[in-house]
N, C-alpha and C positions, 0 to 999 in steps of 0.2 A: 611562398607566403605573399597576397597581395600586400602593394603598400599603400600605405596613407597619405601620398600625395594625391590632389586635388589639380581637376583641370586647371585651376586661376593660378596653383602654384607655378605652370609655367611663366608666367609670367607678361609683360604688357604686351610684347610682340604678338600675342595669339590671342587679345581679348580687348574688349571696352568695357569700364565699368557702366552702368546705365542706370536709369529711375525708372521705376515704372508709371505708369500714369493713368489717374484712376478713374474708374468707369462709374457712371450714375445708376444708383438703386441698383445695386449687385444680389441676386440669387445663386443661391447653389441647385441646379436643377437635378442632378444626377452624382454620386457618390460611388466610385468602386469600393466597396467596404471590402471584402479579399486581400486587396491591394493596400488597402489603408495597414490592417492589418498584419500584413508580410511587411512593411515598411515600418511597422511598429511606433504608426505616429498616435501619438495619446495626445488629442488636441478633441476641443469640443466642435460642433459643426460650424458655430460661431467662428471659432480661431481658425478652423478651415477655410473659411470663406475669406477672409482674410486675407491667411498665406495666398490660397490660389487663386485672388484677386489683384495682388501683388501689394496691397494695404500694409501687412505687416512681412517682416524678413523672417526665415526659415533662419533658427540659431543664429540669429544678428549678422546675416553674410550678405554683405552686397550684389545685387543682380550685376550678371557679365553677361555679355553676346560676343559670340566668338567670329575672329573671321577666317573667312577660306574662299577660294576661290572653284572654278567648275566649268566641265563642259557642256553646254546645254545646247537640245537640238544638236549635237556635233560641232559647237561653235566654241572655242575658249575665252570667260567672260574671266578675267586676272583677279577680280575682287568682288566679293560677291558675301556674304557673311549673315549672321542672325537678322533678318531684319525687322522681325517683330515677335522673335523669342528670344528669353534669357534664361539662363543657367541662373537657380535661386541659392540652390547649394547641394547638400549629397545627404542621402538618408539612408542607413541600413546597405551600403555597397550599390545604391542608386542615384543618379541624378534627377535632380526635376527642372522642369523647364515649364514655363509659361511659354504658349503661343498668344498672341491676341495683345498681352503689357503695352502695349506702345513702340513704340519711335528706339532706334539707335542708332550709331554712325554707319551702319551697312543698309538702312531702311532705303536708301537709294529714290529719296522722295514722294516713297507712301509712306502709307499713313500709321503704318506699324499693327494694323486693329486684325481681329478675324470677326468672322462673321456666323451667329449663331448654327447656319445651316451647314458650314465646312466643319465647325467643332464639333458636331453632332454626328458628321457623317464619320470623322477621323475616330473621335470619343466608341462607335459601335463597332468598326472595325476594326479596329484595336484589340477589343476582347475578342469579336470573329475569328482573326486570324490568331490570337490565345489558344480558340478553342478547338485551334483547326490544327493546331499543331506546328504553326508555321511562325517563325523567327520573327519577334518582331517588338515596336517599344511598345510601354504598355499606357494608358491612361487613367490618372486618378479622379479626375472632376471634370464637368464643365459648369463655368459661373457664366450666367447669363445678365443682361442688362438693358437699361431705357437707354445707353448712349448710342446715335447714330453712326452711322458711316457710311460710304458709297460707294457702291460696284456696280454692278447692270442699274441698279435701281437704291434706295434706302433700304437701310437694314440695320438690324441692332446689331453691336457689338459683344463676341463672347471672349472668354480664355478658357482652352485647353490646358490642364496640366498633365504635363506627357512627363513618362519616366523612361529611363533607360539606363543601364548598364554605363552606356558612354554615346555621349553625341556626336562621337568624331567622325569624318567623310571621308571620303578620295579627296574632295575638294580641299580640307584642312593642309594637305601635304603637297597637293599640287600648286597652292597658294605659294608657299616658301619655296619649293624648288623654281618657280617659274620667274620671281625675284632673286635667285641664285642664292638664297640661305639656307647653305646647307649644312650648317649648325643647327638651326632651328630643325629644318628636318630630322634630321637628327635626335635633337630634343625630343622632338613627337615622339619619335619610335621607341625612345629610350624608356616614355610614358607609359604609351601602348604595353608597351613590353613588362613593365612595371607593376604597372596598375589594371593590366585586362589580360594579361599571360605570363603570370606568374611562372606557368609550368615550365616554361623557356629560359635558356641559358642567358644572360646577361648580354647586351648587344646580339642577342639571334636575331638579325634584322630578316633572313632569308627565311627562316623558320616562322616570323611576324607574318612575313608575304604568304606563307603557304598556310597557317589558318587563315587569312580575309581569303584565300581561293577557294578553300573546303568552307567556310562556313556558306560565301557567299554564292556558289555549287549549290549546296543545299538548298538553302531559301529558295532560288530560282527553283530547281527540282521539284519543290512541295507548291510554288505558285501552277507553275504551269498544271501538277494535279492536280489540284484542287479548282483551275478553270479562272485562277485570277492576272489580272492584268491593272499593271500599276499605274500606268500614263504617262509619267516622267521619269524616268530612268537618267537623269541629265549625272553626273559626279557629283556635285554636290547632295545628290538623293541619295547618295550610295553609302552604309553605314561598315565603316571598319569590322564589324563588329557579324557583319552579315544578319543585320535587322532590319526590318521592312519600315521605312520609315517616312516619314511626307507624305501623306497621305493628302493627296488632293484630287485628279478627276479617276480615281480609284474605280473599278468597276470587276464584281463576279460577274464572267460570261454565263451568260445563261442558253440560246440557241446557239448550239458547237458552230464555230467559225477559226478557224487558224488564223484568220487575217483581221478580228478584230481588233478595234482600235475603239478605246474607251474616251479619249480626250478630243473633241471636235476640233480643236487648235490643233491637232496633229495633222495636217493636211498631208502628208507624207508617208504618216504610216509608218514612222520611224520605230513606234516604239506600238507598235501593234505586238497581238496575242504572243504570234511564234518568234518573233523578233526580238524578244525580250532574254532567251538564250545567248544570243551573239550578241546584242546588247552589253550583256553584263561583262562577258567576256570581253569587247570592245571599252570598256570601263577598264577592267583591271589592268591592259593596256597600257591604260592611261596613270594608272596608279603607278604601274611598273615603271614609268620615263619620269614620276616624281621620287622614284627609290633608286635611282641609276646611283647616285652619291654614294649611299650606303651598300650597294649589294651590284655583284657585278651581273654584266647583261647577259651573260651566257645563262648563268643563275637562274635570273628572271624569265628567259624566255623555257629554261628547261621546268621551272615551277608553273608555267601558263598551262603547258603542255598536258597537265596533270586536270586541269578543272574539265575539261567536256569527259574523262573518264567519271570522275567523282558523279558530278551531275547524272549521266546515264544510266549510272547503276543507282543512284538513285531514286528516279524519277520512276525507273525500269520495273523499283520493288513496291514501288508506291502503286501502279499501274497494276501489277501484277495482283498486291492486294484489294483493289476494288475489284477485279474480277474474279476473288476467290479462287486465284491460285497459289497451293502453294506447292505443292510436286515442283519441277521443270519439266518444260515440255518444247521441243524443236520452233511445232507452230505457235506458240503462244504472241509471240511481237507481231506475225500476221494476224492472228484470230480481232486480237485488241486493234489492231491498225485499220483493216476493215469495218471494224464497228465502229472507229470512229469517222468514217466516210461516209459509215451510210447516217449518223447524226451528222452530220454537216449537207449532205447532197438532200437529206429529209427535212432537215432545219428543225431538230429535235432538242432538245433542251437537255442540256449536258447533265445538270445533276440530277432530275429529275431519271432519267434514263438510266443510268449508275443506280439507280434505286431499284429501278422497277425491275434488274436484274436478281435482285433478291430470291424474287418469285423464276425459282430457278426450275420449276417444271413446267411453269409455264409460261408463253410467249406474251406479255402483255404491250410489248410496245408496239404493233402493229403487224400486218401481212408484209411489209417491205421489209421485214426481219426475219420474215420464217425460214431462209435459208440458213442462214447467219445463226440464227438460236439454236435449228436442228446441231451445227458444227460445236456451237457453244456449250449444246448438252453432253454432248461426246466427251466434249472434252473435261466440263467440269465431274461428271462422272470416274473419271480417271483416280480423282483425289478420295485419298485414304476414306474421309470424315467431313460429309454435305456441311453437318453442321458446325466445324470447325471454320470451314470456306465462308459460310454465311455469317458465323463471328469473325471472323475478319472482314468480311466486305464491312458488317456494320461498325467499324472501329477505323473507317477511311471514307468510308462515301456519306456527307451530311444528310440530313434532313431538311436542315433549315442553313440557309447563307441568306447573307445580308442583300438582297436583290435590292436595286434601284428605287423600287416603287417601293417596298419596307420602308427604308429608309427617310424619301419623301414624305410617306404619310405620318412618320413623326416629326419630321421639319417641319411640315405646314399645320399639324395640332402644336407644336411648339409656337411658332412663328404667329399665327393667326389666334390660336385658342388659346394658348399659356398653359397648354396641360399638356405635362410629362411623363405622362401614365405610358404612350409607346414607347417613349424610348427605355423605359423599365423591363415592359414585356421584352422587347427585342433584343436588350441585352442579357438577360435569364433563357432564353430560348439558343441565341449565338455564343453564350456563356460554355451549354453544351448542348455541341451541332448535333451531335449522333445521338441523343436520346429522343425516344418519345417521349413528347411535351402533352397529357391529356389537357384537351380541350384549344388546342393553338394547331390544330393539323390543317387549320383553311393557310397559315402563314408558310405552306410546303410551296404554293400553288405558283404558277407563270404568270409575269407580268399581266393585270387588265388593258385594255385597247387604249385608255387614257395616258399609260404609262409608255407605251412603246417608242414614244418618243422623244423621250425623256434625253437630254443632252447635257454633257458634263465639258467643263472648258477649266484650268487651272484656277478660277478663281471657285472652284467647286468645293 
């Protein structure tokens, strides 16, 4: 049975109480009503705007920002914490959290604000990766505003309200172990264990560590199919809980490249396309030398050992279903491996191409395919029932993902025009990837020439 302890009940070592601080002419531009719903908030849109303004408290509960610490870029930063979100309270087995509130003692001399065009980009992705089936927190509003702020240039100030199961990190546990309290550690797991896995025996701190490895195995497994790349993978991004979370220079590949890198600040390439596998695994690592206290190393290193299985078989059946198999078959890891070389050597647009495989009689992706397709007829022939394969391809390869220039083009009617009519459509359409949307089939299409140059940096 979960229990009813509350992040804040741990107590002052793992939080700051905080105010938030309120933004001029507040709108609600955008409303998950789904979400409202599953969260069973009965408030008018008034008292919404409100709450997720941070004007009025959610059941009279003080905003908290938690701190943790993290490794970023491969660097260990000891303190590091909410610095311009706060936990409001808990709704229905969820928390919420404002991004955008203002100022706390982890804000580390900004300004605490976010800015309409990252809310908007995090606010669509969020449902994106909903509907894509892949782990992740979810969002209920963005409230928009005439308050300024400054980053490349002016810009207004918004707040996200993000929800999630639990906002906890690597970072939260790496904080306290690296200050050598390891009671508090302790405490976390004790929480964790508590309040997000029940199913587990009382201090299963070993068994704690082995779901964040399987959940967060997963996640990675369903990004990498699905062609996404997060940008920041630092511990602190990394959620307990194996949910996608911080959404900042966020990017769907769109021309297959293994060595994509969404974030221009990544001069390294640290956390490009294919790197985000070892990434993660290089994460849990890190988790693992914050758990050394409670669970022994042998433990730890034999629970590591188990996630590039998990992941593989994963990713493997994920893969296998966009190609409409589901027999086994010897060649099958080359058939797909091949085809993804020849998108990447053609500079072929990843989902796009998962698509056009549909059309399984015939070759539409081009003459630099007809070998490859003749192999791929062969083989999809093999399967019991075409149209089994082709209900599954269409139940794994989108139609519509949230592309760069999507996106944009509701930033800049937000930002410039005040009309939030895109960002309606784009969330109805990424709401569900894989259906036909009559009348929205020009939003399937590859970047315009205006957009290809489009560059995302963490303040994105």
């Amino acid at each position: 049975m979960k229990s009813s302890l509350k992040f804040k009940d741990l107590g002052g070592d793992f939080f700051a109480h905080v105010k938030t601080q309120k933004l001029e002419d507040t709108i609600l531009i955008h409303i998950n009503e789904n979400l409202k719903q599953e969260l069973n908030l009965k408030v008018t849109d008034k008292d919404l705007l409100r709450i997720c303004s941070g004007e009025k408290q959610l059941a009279k509960e003080s905003p908290i920002s938690s701190v943790y610490a993290g490794h970023q870029f491969g660097y260990f930063v000891p303190q590091l914490g909410d610095g311009r979100s706060c936990l409001i309270g808990e709704v229905g087995g969820y928390e919420l959290s404002l991004k955008g509130a203002g100022t706390s003692p982890f804000s580390r001399g900004a300004d605490g604000r976010a800015v309409l065009r990252s809310s908007i980009r995090e606010y669509l992705c969020s449902i994106a990766m909903q509907g894509l089936n892949i782990p992740t927190t979810k969002a209920l509003s963005i409230v928009s505003s005439n308050s300024q702020v400054y980053r490349e240039h002016i810009e207004n100030a918004a707040i996200i309200t993000r929800v999630a199961e639990s906002h906890i990190r690597f970072g939260h546990f790496e904080y306290f172990a690296s200050k050598g309290q390891d009671e508090n550690v302790k405490k976390l797991a004790d929480f964790v264990l508590q309040h997000h896995m029940p199913e587990l025996n009382h201090r299963d701190y070993l068994g704690l560590f082995k779901n964040v490895i399987h959940s967060t195995a997963i996640m990675i497994a369903r990004w990498q199919a699905q062609g996404f790349s997060h940008g920041v993978m630092n511990t602190d991004n990394m959620s307990i809980l194996g949910l996608t979370i911080d959404y900042g220079p966020f990017s769907f590949m769109e021309a297959y490249d293994p060595g994509f890198t969404c974030n221009h600040s990544d001069t390294q390439g640290r956390y490009s396309f294919e790197r985000q596998p070892s990434v993660a695994l290089w994460n849990l690592q890190r988790l693992a030398d914050a758990l050394k206290s409670i669970i022994q190393e042998d433990q730890l290193k034999e629970a590591l050992s188990f996630y590039e299985k998990i992941l593989v078989k994963e990713y493997s059946n994920l893969m296998r279903s966009k190609f409409g198999f589901i027999l086994q078959d010897e060649d099958d890891n080359s058939l797909i491996n091949n085809f993804l070389e020849l998108l990447y050597t053609k500079k072929k647009d990843y989902h796009q191409s998962m698509r056009q495989l549909l059309s399984q009689q015939q070759n539409t992706l081009g003459d630099e395919f007809d070998s490859w397709f003749k192999d791929y007829q062969r083989r999809i022939n093999k399967e019991e029932s075409l149209n089994q394969s082709v209900a599954l391809m269409n139940q794994v390869n989108p139609k519509y993902i949230l592309r760069n220039y999507l996106a944009e083009v509701a930033i800049r009617k937000a930002e410039d025009l005040n009309e939030f009519d895109e960002i309606d459509i784009l969330f109805r359409l990424l709401e569900k990837p894989f259906d036909n949307h009559d009348g929205y089939e020009s939003y399937d299409s590859e970047a315009p020439e205006w957009a290809k140059s489009l560059e995302l940096s963490c303040s994105s």
